[in-house]
Every structure is written in C-alpha cells, then in structure tokens.
C-alpha positions in Angstrom: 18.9 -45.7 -91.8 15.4 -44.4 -91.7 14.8 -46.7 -89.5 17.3 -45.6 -87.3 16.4 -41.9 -87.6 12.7 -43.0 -86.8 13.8 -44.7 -83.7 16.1 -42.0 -83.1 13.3 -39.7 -83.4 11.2 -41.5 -81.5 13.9 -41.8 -78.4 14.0 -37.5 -79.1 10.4 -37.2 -79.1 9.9 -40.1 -76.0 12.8 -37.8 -74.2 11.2 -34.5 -74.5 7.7 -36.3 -73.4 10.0 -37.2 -70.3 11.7 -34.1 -70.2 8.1 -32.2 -70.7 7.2 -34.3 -67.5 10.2 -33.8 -65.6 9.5 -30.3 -66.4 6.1 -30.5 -65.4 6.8 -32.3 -62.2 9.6 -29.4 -61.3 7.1 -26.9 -62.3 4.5 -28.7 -60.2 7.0 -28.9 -56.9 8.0 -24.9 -57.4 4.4 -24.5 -57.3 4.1 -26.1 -54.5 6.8 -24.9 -53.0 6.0 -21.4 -53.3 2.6 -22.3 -51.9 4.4 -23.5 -49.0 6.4 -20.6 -48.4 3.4 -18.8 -49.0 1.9 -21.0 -46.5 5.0 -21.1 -43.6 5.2 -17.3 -44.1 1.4 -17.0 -43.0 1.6 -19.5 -40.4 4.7 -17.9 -39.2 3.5 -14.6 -39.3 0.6 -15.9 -37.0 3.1 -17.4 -34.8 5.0 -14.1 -34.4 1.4 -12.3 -33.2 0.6 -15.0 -31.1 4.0 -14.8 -29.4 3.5 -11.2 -29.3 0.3 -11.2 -27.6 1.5 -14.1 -25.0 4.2 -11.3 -24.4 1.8 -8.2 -23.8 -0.2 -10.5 -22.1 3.0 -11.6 -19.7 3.9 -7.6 -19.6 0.9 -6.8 -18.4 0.5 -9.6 -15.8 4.1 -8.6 -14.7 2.8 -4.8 -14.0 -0.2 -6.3 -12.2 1.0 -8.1 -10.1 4.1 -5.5 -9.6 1.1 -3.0 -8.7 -0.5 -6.1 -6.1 2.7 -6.6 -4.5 3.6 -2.4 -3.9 -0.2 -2.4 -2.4 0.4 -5.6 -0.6 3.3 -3.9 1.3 2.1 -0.3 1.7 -0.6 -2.3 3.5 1.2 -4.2 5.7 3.4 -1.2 6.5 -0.1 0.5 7.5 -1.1 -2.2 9.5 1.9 -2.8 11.1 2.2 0.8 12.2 -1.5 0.7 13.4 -1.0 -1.8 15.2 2.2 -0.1 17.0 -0.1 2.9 17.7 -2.8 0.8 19.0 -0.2 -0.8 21.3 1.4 2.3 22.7 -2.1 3.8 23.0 -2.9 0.5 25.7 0.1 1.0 27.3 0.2 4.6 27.7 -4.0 4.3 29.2 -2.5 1.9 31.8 0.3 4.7 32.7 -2.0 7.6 32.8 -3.2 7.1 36.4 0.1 6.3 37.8 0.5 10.3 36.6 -2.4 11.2 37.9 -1.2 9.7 41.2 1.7 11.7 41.1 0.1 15.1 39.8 -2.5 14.3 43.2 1.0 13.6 45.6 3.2 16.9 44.0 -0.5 18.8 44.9 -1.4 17.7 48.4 2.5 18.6 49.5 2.0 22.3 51.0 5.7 22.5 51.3 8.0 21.6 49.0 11.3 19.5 50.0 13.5 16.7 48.2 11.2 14.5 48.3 8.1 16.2 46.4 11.0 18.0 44.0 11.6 13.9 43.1 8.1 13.2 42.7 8.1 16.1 40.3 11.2 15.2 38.4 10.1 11.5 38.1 6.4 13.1 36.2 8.3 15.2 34.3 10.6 12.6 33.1 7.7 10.1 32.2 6.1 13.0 30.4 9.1 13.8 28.4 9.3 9.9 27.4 5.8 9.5 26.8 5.9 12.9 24.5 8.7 10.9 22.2 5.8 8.4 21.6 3.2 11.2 20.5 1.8 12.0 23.8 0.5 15.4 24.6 -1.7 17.2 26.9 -5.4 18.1 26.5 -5.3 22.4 26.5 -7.6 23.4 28.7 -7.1 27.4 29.1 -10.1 27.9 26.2 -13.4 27.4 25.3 -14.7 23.8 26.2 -14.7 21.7 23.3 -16.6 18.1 23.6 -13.8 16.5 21.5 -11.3 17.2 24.0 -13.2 18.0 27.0 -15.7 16.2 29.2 -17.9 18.6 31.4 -19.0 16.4 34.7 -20.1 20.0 36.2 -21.9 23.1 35.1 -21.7 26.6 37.4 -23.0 29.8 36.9 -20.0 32.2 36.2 -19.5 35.8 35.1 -17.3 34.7 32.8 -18.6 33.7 29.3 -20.6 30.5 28.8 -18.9 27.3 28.1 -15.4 28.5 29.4 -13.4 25.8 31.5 -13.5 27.1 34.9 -11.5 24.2 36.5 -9.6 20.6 35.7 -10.5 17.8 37.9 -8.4 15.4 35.4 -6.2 15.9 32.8 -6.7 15.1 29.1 -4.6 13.5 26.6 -3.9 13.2 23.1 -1.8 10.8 21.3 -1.0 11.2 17.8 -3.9 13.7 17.2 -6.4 11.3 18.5 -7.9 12.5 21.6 -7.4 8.7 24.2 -8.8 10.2 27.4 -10.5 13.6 27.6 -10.2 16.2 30.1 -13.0 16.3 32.9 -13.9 19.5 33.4 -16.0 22.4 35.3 -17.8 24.6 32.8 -19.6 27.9 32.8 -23.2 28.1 32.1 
C-alpha cells in the first residue's frame, strides 16, 4: 500500500510538475499574447496615421489640382477672349477706310439726293454694327490729347494752345484701347 500511495504520490507530484508547466506554458502564451496585442495595437495605430496622412496628403493634392484646373480655365477663357478682340480689332482696321471712303463721298456731295442719303445710311448702319463689337469714335471737340490724337499740323490760333482746330481723319477706339488715332490740326 505504501507503495501505492508513493507511486500515487509521485503520479500527483509528476502531474502538478506537468500541470506547473502547462501552467507555465499558458502563462508564457498570455504573455505573449498580450505582447502581441500590445504589439498589433502599435503597429496598427501606426497604420491608422499613415493612412491618415496618405489621406491629407490625397486632400490636399485634390484641392491643388482643383485650384490648377479653375486657373487653367480662367486662363483659357482669357485667352480665348483676347484672341476674339485681337480678331475683331484686324478686321475692324481693314473696314475703317472703307468708312473713311464713305465719310469723303457723303462730304464732296454739295447737294444731297437719294443717292448720298444711301451713302449715309449704309455708314450709319456699319457704325451701328461695328459699335455692337465695342467700336467708338475718337472725341475730338477738346483739348488734344496724344493718346487719342495725332497732330500732323500746328497753326497759330487765338484760341488756346493745344485745342483741335480741325479733323483730317477720324479716330477710333475699341474696347477702351485707342486702334487708330485721330489726325489732327492743333493750335500753337
């Protein structure tokens, strides 16, 4: 019987060894396991600022190149609409003499008939069109002023210096740029 309680004994003692281990072991993978969560929940909190950052870093691109593209087409709306004034400003040099042609014919006719009162309408008419694009007439009733006016004579006058005494050729302004200026006589 003693034997038997010493082996029993011994079976208790060899099982609470290998329970002591298994204890150990489980003890030893909680650890470990609590070092990985540990672990994950550091790696995973790095994750989560790296995605964040990849985001503000995609935000901001977005807005930049939202910005580039707004520039892009306020720039091509400029460009564009330059180039239509740059266009109509060609076009409306080439037409200018054909006015002047007709201001000369309406002025050489001493007396007016049909004829001259069609001349006139037809100048009129191309005036009134070429008003719709921005088109106006040089004012020369004033002052001379060299951004409008271009003096090709001088003449003593008892009228104040550099007053316009006479228009050989009309002026013109289109869009507030000045495209041909007036020739004019001037006082000295």
């Amino acid at each position: 019987m003693k034997d038997n309680e010493e082996k029993l004994k011994q079976n208790q003692s060899s099982e609470d060894v290998k329970n002591g281990e298994k204890d150990f072991e489980k003890e030893k993978i909680n650890k470990n396991e609590t070092e990985n969560e540990s672990v994950k929940g550091e790696v995973e909190s790095d994750k989560d600022e790296v995605v964040n950052s990849e985001i503000e870093d995609l935000k901001d691109s977005l807005k930049r190149l939202q910005a580039d593209f707004i520039n892009y087409k306020n720039r091509t709306n400029r460009e564009r609409q330059q180039s239509i004034e740059l266009a109509n400003e060609s076009l409306i040099l080439k037409i200018l003499p054909i006015i002047d042609d007709l201001d000369r014919a309406i002025s050489s006719k001493e007396e007016k008939d049909e004829f001259s009162n069609g001349v006139e309408l037809i100048r009129d008419n191309l005036l009134l069109s070429l008003k719709d694009f921005g088109l106006e007439e040089v004012d020369c009733s004033d002052k001379f002023d060299p951004n409008y006016h271009h003096a090709v004579i001088t003449e003593d006058s008892d009228k104040d210096s550099d007053m316009i005494l006479e228009v050989f050729q009309k002026g013109y302004i289109l869009n507030n740029k000045c495209i041909r200026p007036a020739m004019v006589k001037v006082s000295k």
